[in-house]
C-alpha positions as a printed Julia matrix, in Angstrom:
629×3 Matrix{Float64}:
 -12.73  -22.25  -13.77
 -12.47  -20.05  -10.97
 -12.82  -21.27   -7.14
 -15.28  -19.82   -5.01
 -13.04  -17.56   -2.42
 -15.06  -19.35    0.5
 -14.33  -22.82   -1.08
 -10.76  -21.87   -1.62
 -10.39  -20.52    2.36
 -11.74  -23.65    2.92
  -9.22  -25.62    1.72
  -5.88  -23.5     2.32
  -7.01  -24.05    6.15
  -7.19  -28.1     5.58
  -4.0   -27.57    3.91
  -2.29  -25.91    6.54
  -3.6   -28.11    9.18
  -2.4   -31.41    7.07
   1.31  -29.23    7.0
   1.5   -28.83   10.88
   0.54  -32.38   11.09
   2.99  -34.19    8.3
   5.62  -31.08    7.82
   8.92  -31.38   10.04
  12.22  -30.71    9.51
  13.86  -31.34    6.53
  16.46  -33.8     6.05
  19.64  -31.95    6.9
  23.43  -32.11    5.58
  26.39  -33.16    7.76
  27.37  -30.07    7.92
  23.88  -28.06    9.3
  20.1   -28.45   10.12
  17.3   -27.22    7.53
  13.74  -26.34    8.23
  10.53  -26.0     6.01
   7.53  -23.68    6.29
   5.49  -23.49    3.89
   1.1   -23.89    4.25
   0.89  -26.66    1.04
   1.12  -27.98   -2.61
   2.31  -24.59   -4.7
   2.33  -22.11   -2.16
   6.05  -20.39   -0.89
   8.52  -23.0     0.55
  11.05  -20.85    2.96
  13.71  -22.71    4.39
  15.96  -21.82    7.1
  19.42  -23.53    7.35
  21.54  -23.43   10.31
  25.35  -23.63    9.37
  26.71  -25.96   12.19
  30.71  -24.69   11.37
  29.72  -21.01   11.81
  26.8   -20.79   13.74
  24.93  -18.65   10.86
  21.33  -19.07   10.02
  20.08  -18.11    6.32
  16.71  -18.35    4.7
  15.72  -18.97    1.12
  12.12  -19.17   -0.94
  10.6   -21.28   -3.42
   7.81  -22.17   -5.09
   7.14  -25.79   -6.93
  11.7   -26.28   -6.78
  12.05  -22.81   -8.67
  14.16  -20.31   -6.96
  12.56  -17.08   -5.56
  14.83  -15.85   -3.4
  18.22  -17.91   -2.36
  19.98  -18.49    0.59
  19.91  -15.04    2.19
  21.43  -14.02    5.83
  19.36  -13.41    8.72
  20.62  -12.28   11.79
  20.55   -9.42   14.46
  23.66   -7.52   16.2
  22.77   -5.62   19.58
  25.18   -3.92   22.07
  25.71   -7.17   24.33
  25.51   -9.63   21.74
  26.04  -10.94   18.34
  23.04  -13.32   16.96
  24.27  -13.4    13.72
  26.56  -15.99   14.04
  27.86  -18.84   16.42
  24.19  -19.89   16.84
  22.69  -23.23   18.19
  19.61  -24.73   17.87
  17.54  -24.67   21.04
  13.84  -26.06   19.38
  10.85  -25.56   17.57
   7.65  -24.63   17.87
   4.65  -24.46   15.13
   0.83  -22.73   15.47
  -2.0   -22.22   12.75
  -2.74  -18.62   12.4
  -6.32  -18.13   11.24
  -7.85  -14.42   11.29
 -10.97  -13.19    9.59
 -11.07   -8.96    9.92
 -13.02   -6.33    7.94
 -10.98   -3.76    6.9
 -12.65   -0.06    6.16
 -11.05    0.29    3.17
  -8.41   -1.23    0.74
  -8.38   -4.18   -2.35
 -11.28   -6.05   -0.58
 -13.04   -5.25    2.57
 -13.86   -9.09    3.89
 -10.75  -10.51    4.81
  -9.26  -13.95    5.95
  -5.47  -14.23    6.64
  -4.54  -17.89    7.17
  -0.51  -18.58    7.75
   1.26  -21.14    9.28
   3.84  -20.31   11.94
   7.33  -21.51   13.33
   9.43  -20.24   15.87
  13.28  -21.66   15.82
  14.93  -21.16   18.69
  18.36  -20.56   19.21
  21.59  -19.67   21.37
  24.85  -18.61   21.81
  27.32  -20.24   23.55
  26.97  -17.87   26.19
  23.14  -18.31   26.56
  22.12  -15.33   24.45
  19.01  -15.98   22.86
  17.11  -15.26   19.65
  13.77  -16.56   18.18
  13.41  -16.67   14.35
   9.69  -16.41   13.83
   8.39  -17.37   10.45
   5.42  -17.51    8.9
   4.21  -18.63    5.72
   1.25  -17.69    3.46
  -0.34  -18.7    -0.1
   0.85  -14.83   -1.0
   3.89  -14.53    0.83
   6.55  -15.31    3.2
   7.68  -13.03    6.12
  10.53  -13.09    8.94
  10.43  -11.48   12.59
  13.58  -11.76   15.44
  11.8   -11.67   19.17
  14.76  -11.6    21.54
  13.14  -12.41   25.02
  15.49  -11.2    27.19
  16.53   -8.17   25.16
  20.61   -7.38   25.09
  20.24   -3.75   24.4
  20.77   -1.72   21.77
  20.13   -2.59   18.33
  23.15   -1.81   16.06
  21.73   -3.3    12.73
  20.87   -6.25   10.96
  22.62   -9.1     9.53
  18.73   -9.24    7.21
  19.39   -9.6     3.52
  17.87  -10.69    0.3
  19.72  -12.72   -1.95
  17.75  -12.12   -5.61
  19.16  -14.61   -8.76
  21.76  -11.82  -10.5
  19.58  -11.85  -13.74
  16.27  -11.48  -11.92
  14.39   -8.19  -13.69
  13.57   -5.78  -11.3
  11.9    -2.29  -10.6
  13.42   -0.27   -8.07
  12.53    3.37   -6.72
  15.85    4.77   -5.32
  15.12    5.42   -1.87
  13.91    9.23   -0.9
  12.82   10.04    3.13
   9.15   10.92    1.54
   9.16    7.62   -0.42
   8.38    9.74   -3.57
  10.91    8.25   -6.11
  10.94    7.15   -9.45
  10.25    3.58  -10.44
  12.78    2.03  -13.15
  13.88   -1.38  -14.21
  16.82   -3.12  -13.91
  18.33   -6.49  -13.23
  19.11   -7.34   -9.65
  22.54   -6.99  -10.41
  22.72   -4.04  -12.94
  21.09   -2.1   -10.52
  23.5     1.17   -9.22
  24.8     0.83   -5.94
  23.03    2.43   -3.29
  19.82    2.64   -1.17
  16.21    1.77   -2.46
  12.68    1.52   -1.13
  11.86   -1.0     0.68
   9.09   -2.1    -2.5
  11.06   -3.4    -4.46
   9.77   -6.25   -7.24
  11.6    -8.84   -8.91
  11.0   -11.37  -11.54
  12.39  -15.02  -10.34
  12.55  -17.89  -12.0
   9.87  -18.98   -8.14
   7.47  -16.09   -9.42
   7.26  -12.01   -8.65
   8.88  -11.12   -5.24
   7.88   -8.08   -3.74
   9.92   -7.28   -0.63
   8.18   -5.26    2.08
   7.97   -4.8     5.64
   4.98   -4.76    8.14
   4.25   -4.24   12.18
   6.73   -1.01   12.6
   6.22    1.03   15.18
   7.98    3.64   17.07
  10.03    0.48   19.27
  12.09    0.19   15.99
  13.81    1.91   13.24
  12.2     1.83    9.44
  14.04   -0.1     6.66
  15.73    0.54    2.79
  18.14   -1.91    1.03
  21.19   -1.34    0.33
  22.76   -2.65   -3.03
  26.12   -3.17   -4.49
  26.03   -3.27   -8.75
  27.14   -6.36   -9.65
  25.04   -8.75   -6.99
  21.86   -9.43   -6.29
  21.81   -8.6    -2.76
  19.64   -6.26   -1.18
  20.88   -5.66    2.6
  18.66   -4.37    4.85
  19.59   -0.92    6.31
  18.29    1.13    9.05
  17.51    4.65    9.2
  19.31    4.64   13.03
  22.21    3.1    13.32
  21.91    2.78   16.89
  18.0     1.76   17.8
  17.28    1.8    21.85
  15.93   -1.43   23.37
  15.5    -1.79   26.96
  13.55   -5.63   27.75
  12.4    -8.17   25.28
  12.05   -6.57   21.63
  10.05   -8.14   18.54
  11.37   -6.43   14.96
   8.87   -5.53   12.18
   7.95   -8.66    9.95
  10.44   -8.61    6.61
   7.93   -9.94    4.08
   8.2   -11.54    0.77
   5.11  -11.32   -1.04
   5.55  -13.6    -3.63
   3.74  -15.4    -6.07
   2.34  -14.76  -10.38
   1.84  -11.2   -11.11
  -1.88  -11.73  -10.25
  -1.08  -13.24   -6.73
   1.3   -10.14   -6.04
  -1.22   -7.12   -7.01
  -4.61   -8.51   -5.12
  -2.35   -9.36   -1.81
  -3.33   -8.18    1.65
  -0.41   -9.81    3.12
   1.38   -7.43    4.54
  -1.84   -6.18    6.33
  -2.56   -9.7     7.22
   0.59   -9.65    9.04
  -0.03   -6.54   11.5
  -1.51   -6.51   14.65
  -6.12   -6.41   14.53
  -7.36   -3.18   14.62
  -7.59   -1.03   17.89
 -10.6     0.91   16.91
 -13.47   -0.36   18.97
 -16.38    1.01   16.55
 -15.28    2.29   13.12
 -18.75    2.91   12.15
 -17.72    6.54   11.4
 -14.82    5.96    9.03
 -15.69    5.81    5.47
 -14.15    6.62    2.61
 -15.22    8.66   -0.31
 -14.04   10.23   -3.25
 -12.3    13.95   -2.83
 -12.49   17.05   -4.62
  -8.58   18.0    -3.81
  -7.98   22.19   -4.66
  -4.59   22.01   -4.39
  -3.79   21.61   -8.05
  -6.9    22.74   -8.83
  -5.93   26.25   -7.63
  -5.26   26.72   -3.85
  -1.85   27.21   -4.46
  -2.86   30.4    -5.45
  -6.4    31.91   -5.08
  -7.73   28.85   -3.86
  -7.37   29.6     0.12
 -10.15   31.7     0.67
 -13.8    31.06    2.19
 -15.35   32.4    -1.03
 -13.23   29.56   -3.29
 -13.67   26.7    -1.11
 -17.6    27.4    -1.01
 -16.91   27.31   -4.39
 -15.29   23.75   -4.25
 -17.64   22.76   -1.75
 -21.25   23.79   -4.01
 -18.78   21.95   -6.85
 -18.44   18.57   -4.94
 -22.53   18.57   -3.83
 -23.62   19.03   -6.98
 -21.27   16.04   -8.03
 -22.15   13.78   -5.0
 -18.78   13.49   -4.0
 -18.44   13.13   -0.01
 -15.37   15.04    0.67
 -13.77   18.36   -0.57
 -10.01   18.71    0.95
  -8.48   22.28    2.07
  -5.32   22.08    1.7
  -1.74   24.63    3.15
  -2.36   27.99    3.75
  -5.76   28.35    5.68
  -4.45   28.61    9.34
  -1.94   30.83   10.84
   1.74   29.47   10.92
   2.82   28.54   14.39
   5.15   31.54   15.24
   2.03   33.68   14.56
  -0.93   31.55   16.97
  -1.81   33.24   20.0
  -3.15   30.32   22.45
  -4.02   32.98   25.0
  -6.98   33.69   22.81
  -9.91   31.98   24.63
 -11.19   32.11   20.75
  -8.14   30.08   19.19
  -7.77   29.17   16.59
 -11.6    30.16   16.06
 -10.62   33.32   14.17
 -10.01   31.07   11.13
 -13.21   30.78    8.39
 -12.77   26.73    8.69
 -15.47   26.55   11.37
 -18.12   28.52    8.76
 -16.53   26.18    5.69
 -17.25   22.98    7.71
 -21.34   24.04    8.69
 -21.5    25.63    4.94
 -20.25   22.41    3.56
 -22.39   19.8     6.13
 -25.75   21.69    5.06
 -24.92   20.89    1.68
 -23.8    16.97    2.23
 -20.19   17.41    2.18
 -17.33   16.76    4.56
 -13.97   18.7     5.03
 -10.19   17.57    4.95
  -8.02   20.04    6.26
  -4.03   19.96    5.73
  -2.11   20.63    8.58
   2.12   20.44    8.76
   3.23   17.66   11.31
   5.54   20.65   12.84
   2.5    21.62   14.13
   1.57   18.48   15.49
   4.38   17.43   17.09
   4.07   17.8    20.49
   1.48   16.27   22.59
   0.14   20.21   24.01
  -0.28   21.1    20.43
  -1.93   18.02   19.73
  -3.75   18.35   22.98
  -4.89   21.93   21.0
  -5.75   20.9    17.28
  -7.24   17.6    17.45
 -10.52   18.25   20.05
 -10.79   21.8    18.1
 -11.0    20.04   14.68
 -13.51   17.64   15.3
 -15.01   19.89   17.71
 -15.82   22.24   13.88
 -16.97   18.68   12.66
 -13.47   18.21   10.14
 -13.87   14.72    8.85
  -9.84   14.22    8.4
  -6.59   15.71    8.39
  -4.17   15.87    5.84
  -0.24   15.62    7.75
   2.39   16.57    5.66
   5.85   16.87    6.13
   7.5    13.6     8.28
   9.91   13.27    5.7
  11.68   10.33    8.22
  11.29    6.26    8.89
  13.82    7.03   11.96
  12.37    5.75   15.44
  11.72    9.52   16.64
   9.55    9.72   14.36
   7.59    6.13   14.2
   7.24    7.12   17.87
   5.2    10.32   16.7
   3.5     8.13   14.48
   2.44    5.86   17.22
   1.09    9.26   19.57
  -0.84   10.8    16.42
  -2.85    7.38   15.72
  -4.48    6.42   18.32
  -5.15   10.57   19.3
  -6.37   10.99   15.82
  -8.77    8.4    16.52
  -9.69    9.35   19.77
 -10.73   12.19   17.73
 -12.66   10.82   15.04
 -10.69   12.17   11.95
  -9.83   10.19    9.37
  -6.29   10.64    8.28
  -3.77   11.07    5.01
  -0.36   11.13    5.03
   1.44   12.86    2.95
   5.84   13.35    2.89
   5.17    9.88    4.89
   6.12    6.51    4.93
   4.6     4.08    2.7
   1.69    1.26    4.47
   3.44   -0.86    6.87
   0.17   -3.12    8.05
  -0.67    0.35    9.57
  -4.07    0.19    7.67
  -5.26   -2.75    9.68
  -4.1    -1.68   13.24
  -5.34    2.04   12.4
  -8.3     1.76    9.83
  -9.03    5.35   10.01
  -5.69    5.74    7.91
  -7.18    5.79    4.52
  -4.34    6.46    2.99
  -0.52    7.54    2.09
   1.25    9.17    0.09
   4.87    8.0    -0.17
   4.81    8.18   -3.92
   5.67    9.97   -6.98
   2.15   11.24   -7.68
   0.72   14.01   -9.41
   2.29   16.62   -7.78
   5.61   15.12   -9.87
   6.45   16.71  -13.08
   9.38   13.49  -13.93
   6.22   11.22  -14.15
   7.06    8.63  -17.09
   4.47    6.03  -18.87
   6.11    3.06  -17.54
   6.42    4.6   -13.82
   2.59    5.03  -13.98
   2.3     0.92  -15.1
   4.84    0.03  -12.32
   2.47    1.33   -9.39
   0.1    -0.88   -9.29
   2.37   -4.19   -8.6
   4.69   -2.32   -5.95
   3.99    0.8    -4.3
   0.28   -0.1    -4.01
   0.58   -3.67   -3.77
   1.45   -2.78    0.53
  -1.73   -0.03    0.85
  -3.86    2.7     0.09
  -1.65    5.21   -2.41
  -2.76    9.2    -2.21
  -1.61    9.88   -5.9
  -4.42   12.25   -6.68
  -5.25   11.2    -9.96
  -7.88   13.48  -12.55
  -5.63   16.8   -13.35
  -6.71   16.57  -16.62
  -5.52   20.86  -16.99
  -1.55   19.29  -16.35
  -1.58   19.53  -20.23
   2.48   18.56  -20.77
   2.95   18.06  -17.09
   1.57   14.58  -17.03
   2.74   11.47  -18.97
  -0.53   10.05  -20.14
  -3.85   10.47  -22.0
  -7.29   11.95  -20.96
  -8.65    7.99  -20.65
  -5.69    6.6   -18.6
  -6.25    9.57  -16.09
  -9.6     8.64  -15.95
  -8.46    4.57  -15.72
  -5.98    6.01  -13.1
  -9.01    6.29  -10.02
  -9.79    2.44  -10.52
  -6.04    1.21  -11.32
  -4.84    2.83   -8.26
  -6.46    2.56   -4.52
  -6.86    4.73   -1.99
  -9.71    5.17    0.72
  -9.92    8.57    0.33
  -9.3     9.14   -3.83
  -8.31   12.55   -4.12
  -9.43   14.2    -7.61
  -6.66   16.8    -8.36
  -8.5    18.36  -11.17
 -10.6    21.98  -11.72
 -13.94   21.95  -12.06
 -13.58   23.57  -15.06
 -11.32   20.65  -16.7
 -14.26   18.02  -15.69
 -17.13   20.09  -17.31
 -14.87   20.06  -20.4
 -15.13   16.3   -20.29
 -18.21   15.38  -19.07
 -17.79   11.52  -20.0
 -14.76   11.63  -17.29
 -17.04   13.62  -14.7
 -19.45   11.02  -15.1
 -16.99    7.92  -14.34
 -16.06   10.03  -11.44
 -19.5    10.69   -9.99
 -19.68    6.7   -10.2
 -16.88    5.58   -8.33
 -16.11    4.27   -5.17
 -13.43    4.33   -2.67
 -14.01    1.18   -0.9
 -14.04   -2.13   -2.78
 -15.87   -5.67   -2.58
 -12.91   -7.5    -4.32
  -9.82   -6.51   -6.93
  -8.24   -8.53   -9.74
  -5.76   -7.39  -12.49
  -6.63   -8.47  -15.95
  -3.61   -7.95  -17.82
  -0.45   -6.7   -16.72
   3.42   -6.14  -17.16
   5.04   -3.98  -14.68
   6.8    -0.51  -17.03
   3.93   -1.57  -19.74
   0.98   -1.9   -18.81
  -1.57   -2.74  -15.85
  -5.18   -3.41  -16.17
  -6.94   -4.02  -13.38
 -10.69   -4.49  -12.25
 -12.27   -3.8    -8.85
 -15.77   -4.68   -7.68
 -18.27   -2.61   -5.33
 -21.87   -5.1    -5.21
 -22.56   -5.99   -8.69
 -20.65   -3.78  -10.66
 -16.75   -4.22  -11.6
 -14.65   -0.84  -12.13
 -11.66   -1.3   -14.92
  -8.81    0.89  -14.78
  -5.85    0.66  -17.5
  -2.53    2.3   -18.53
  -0.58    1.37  -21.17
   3.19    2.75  -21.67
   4.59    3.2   -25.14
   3.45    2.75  -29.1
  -0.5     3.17  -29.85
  -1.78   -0.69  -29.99
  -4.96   -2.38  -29.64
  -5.53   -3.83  -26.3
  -6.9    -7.18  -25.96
  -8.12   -7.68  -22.19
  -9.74  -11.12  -20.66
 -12.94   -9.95  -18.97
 -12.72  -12.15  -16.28
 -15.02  -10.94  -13.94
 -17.74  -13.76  -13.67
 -19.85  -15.84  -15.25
 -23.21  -14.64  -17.45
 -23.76  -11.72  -19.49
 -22.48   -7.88  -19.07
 -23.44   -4.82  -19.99
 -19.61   -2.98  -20.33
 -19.43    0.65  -21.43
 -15.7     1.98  -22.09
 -14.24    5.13  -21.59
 -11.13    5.78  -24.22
  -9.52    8.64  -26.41
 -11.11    9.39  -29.48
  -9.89   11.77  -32.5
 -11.47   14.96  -30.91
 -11.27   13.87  -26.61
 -12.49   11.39  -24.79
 -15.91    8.76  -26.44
 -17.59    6.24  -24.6
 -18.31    2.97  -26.03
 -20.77    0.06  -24.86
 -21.35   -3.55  -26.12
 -22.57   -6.44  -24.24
 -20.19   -9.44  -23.16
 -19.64  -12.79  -21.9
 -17.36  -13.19  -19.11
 -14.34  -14.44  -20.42
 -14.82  -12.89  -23.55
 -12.36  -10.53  -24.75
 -12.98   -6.64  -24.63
 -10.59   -4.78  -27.34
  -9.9    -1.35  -26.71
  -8.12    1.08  -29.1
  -5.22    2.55  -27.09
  -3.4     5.78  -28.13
   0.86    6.29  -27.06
   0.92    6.4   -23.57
  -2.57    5.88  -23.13
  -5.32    3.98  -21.3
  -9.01    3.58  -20.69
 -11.84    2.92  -17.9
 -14.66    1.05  -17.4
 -17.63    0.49  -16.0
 -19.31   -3.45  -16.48
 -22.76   -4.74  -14.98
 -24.75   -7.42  -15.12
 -26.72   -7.47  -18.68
 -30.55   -8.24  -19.2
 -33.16   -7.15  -21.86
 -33.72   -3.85  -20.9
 -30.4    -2.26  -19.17
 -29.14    0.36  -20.96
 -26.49    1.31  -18.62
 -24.45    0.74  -15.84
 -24.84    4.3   -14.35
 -27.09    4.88  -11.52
């Protein structure tokens, strides 16, 4: 039976207060000292051991005495001094962490992080000084170093991740835009080199999904670095030398961890970032997108004439947004900012009344070289919003390096300033940045539909890494890609539920939805926001069913990878009686199918190779007929 989610807040709080009160440390060996964190019964154990010979600290994670992750290396290495070895122990300190925020967008907008926290303390013989912070969640465990009186320069990290050699995994070798391929491996078949910092593993302790959270512009962004034949994933840094001048705190390295279920409905890496520094969000919202650039702006498509065209397209659909993307300014060796007028010239000002008369808000694109300094900032951002743009589309940061995390850091709280919502794209991937900054709606940092090496099983992968951390731009809906996409008609259509994102681009022609007005439908109907998420069935490189909620109705997205089958799926979406109609391929395109079930019940679904479906399921009584309104 499920638990209420107030019931079972409830009682992860009384059972992290019982942990502070009875949990100390652990019995140690002769030979070093051993702490616990962990918030109860069943949820993550980490434990940090202190090797009294060398002076090295590791940390491993478990769950009910079944390995997750094993003794791994933690440690830091700055100019003036080395606190990855010849540590003592100094003391310990232990706090409740208990946070209830609303986030804008994402798997569930009501939100309640409760962790438990311990700092360990420690030395060097010559009084250098290092705090291991730790914290531990139901979903997850995560790491920090805070070094209080600073010693300088960074020069890397002694951080690693020691995964059981046989583990399964799915790995995305590591790309600056975060756009690779996912493909599965063992931890220790795995090629050597460099991989996103997403990567999942199957442990005998449950999934492990390694991530990071809190980076900003003070530090340097993260991949690991793997040698075939182990199963340890070091972590590297995009500078090898990272500037610190005073006390420095390093981004959280976060496990989340748990059953497949656990993994994919996790906020835990948002949970772990700082609360948000938008003082009254009331005018960020997200809403579905009519995206041109697939759907011809990389042609004829950047013209007034053709986006009134996409505009009158998204009214008469009720879709909030239409998005403009390259070619509708003037590059920046051709502005002229002695033009009392600039960038006026442009037809974006008439586009953005055209398209507010008729209900519908603009995106623009815009390259970060043109962003990149705070006079052209000082230039763009007032003129954008002064035309009424809803958001910008960046594209082009292509680096995690601390250069750029520091333009990050300028562009955020300006682009708020500003009001304009905001998509990156050639980015990193969500860092916590979605709590701190809800006007980011979303990122791209995939291999989306743009892609033409898409596979079946990368699709089925996504939803238990890459968008496991935050909102994923992968424009689903280009139902003309005929050859260029993996996947059926009914899996593209499954593809806007299965995947989040606060702003959910379509990346289809108009003319490809009227030819499948069942799809065009589903799309007028769904949201970009979302009450609550829960994955019915899944198997990361298989297939990934999951269900999202906005009031009383639940959304179903699916994607299947490989032979035609019949899919069985739990509807576990409440209690009582519902009215589900289903979206799937059929002999001659896409049919829609409705029946009336119990939850629990089973709902079978014919599934073609490579193929999916969608959903839509609402409460049932005598007289509905339908779940679209």
């Amino acid at each position: 039976m499920a638990v209420p989610i107030r019931s079972a807040v409830a009682a992860l709080c009384a059972g992290l207060t019982a942990a502070l009160l009875t949990t100390g440390p652990a019995q140690a060996g002769p030979q070093d000292h051993l702490w616990s964190v962990s918030t109860g019964a069943h949820a993550p154990l980490a434990r940090v051991s202190l090797d009294d010979d060398t002076g090295t600290l590791s940390l491993s994670v478990s769950r009910d005495g079944r390995t997750a992750v094993e003794p791994s290396p933690v440690g830091i290495v700055t100019e003036q001094a080395d606190l990855s070895r010849g540590l003592r122990f100094l003391h310990r300190t232990d706090r409740l962490v208990d946070e209830r925020y609303r986030a804008r967008s994402g798997k569930r907008l009501e939100r309640r992080a409760g962790m438990r926290e311990t700092r360990l303390s420690f030395a060097t013989a010559a009084g250098d000084r290092l705090d291991l912070v730790v914290r531990a969640a139901a979903d997850g465990i995560a790491y920090r170093y805070v070094l209080p009186d600073g010693h300088g320069d960074v020069l890397g990290e002694a951080s690693a991740f020691e995964l059981p050699p046989d583990a399964d995994a799915w790995l995305s070798t590591y790309r600056v835009d975060n756009e690779g391929q996912f493909a599965p491996y063992t931890a220790a078949t795995a090629p050597t080199g460099a991989y996103s910092d997403q990567a999942l593993f199957a442990t005998p302790g449950g999934y492990v999904l390694l991530a990071e959270s809190d980076l900003t512009g003070s530090y340097s962004g993260a991949r690991l670095a793997h040698t075939q034949g182990t199963g340890t994933y070091r972590v590297q840094l995009a500078d090898a030398r990272v500037p610190a001048d005073g006390p420095l705190a390093t981004p959280w390295r976060a496990l989340v961890t748990g059953d497949l279920a656990t993994v994919t409905r996790s906020t835990f890496t948002d949970d772990l970032a700082p609360a948000s520094r938008v003082a009254d969000p009331s005018w960020i919202r997200p809403g579905t997108v009519l995206w041109t650039w697939l759907a011809g702006g990389r042609t004829a498509g950047q013209s007034l004439a053709a986006q009134k065209a996409y505009v009158d397209y998204a009214a008469e659909r009720g879709w909030p947004y239409e998005a403009v993307d390259s070619g509708w300014y003037f590059k920046k060796d051709e502005w002229d900012v002695t033009d009392p007028d600039w960038p006026a010239t442009s037809w974006m000002p008439e586009l953005v009344r055209y398209a507010r008369d008729k209900g519908v808000g603009i995106i623009v694109w815009i390259h970060q070289r043109d962003l990149d300094t705070p006079e052209e900032r000082a230039l763009w951002l007032p003129t954008l919003e002064r035309w009424g743009v809803k958001g910008v589309k960046i594209d082009f940061m292509n680096s995690e390096a601390r250069s750029m995390l520091q333009w990050y850091d300028a562009i955020l709280p300006e682009t708020a300033a500003h009001h304009l919502m905001v998509d990156f794209h050639g980015s990193t991937i969500p860092k916590g940045v979605q709590r701190t900054w809800p006007h980011v709606m979303t990122l791209e940092g995939v291999g989306g539909e743009e892609k033409r090496t898409n596979t079946a099983a990368h699709l089925t992968t996504l939803p238990f890494t890459r968008n496991v951390v935050g909102g994923m731009d992968f424009t689903p809906g280009a139902f003309q890609r005929v050859g260029l996409r993996p996947n059926s008609d009914a899996a593209e259509v499954g593809l806007t539920v299965a995947y989040e994102s606060g702003l959910q681009m379509f990346a289809g022609t108009p003319e490809s939805y009227d030819e499948r007005p069942l799809a065009r439908a589903y799309f007028d109907q769904v949201p970009a926001a979302w009450d609550d998420t829960r994955l019915l069935a899944g198997a990361p490189g298989r297939e990934a069913v999951l269900a999202r909620r906005s009031g009383d109705r639940w959304f179903v997205g699916a994607v299947y990878a490989g032979a035609a089958r019949t899919a069985e799926v739990p509807l576990d979406i409440g209690r009582g009686r519902w009215l589900v109609e289903t979206i799937r391929d059929g002999a001659d395109g896409l049919v829609q199918d409705s029946r009336v079930l119990h939850g629990g019940d089973t709902l079978t679904v014919g599934i073609t190779a490579n193929g999916g479906f969608a959903a839509l399921a609402c409460p049932w009584r005598p007289g509905v007929t339908t779940c679209y309104r």
